[in-house]
C-alpha positions, 0 to 999 in steps of 0.5 A, spaced: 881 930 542 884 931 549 879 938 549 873 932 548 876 929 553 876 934 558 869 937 557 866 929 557 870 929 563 868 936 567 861 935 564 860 928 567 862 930 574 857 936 573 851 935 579 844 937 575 840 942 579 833 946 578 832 952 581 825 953 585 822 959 588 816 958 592 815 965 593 812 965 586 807 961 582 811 955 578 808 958 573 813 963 573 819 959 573 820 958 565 820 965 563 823 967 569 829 962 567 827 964 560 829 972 561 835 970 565 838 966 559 838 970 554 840 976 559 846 971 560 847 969 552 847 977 551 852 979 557 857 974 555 856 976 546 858 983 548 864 981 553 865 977 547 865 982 542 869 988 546 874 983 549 881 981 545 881 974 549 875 971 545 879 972 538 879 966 535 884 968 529 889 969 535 889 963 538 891 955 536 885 950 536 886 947 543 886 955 545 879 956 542 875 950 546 879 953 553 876 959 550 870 957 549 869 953 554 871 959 559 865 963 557 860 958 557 862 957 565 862 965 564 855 965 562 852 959 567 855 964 572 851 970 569 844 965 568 845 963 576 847 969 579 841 973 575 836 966 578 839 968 584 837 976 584 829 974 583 829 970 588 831 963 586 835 957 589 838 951 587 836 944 589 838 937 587 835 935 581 829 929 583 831 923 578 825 921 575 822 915 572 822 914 565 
């Protein structure tokens, strides 16, 4: 319940973002973001799979969703630094009319 707690939390002060980079076609955008997820996703897998931290046998419940929400913050940096490389940069994201 308190690791809930803690990810509703930190997630409702997160600010949404998009990343744009007008020196290519807007067409690009989705699979450039597409191509830096999954680069993201395998990078923080195979930290997983070498790194005696991420053993979840180890640790207690509450151990595990710190653990588990540690490498998604890992992985979101990978995904933002990966956006950044080609040329990406983060802008607020516009609020749209539903």
């Amino acid at each position: 319940m308190l690791a809930l707690a803690l990810t509703l939390g930190v997630s409702g002060c997160a600010q949404t973002l998009e990343w744009e980079n007008w020196d290519k076609p807007k067409k690009e955008w989705a699979g450039d973001r597409a191509e830096c997820r999954a680069s993201a996703e395998k990078l923080i897998n195979k930290e997983q799979a070498h790194s005696s931290v991420f053993n979840p046998q180890e640790r207690g419940a509450l151990e595990q969703q710190f653990t588990l929400f540690d490498a998604r913050k890992q992985r979101d940096e990978f995904y933002k630094e990966c956006l950044r490389d080609k040329g990406y940069k983060p802008v607020k994201a516009q609020a749209r009319a539903e």
